[in-house]
TORLO-123485 format. One record per residue (C-alpha): x, y, z. Coordinates in nm, 3 decimals. Layout:
<rs>
(r (X; Y; Z))
...
</rs>
This chain:
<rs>
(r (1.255; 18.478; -9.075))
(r (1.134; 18.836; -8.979))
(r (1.316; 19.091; -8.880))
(r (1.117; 19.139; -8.561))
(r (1.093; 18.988; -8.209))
(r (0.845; 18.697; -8.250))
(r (0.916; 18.418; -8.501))
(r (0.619; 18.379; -8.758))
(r (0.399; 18.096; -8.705))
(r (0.530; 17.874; -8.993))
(r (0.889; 17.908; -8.882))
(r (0.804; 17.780; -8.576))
(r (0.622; 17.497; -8.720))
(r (0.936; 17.480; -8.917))
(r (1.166; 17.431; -8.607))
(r (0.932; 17.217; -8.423))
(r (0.947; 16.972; -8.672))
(r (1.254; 16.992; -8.733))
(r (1.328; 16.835; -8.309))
(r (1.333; 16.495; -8.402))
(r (1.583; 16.476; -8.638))
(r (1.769; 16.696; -8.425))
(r (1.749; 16.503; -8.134))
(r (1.826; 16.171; -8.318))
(r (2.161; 16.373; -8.434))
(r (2.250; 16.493; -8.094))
(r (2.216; 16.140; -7.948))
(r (2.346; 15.918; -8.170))
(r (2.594; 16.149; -8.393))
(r (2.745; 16.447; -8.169))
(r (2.656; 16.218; -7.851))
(r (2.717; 16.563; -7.640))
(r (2.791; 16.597; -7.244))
(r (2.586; 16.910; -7.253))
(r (2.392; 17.151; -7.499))
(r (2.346; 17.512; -7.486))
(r (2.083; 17.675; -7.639))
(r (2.209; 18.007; -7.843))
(r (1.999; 18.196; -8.042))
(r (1.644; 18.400; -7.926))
(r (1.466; 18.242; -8.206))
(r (1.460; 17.924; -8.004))
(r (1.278; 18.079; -7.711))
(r (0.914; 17.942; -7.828))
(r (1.067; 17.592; -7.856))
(r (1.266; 17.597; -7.531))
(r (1.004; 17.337; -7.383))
(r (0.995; 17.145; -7.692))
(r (1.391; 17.075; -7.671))
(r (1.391; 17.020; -7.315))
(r (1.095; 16.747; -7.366))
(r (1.377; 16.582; -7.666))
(r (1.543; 16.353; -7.380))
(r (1.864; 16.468; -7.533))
(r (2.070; 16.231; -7.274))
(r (2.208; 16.540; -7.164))
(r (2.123; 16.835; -6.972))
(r (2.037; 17.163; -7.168))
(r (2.178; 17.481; -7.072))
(r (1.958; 17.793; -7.034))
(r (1.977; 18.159; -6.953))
(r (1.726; 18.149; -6.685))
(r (1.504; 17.929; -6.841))
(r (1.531; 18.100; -7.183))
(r (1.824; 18.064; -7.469))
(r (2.130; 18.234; -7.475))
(r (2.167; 18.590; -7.649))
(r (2.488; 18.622; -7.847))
(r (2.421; 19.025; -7.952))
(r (2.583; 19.164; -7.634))
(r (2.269; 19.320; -7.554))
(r (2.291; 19.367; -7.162))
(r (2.590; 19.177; -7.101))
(r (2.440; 18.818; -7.205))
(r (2.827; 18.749; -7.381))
(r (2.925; 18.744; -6.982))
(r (2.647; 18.469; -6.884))
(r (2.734; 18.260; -7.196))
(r (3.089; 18.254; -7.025))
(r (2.970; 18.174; -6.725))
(r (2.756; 17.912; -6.782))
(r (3.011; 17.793; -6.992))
(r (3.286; 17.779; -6.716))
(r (3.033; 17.665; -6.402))
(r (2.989; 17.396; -6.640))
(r (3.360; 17.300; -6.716))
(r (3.419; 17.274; -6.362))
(r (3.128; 17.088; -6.265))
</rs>
């Protein structure tokens, strides 16, 4: 993948069909009670995971993935999310 903001066209082809078998894991394998979606490469197929019907709901950053880098303070809404979650 590129070093830059947007993926390249074939990697996204490359995740997007990658889904199914990823749902089909999720569901029968990891059977989860939530997923969170790390990572800003997933943010063009945000709408694509949320249309899986992963039998669980997916958690977001505001409708977008969840940043790991630390890059204005997104560590702290991981957290969060993570803890609003546990409690709920």
């Amino acid at each position: 993948m590129e070093g830059g903001r947007s993926l390249p066209v074939d990697a996204k082809a490359a995740l997007k069909g990658r889904l199914p078998a990823l749902a089909a894991r999720i569901r029968r394998s990891l059977k989860p009670k939530r997923v969170m979606a790390i990572t800003e490469e997933l943010t063009p197929v945000v709408e694509d995971i949320l249309a899986l019907g992963l039998g669980c709901p997916v958690m977001l950053d505001h409708g977008k993935p969840f940043r790991l880098d630390g890059a204005g303070g997104k560590n702290g809404a991981v957290r969060e999310a993570l803890a609003i979650s546990a409690s709920g």
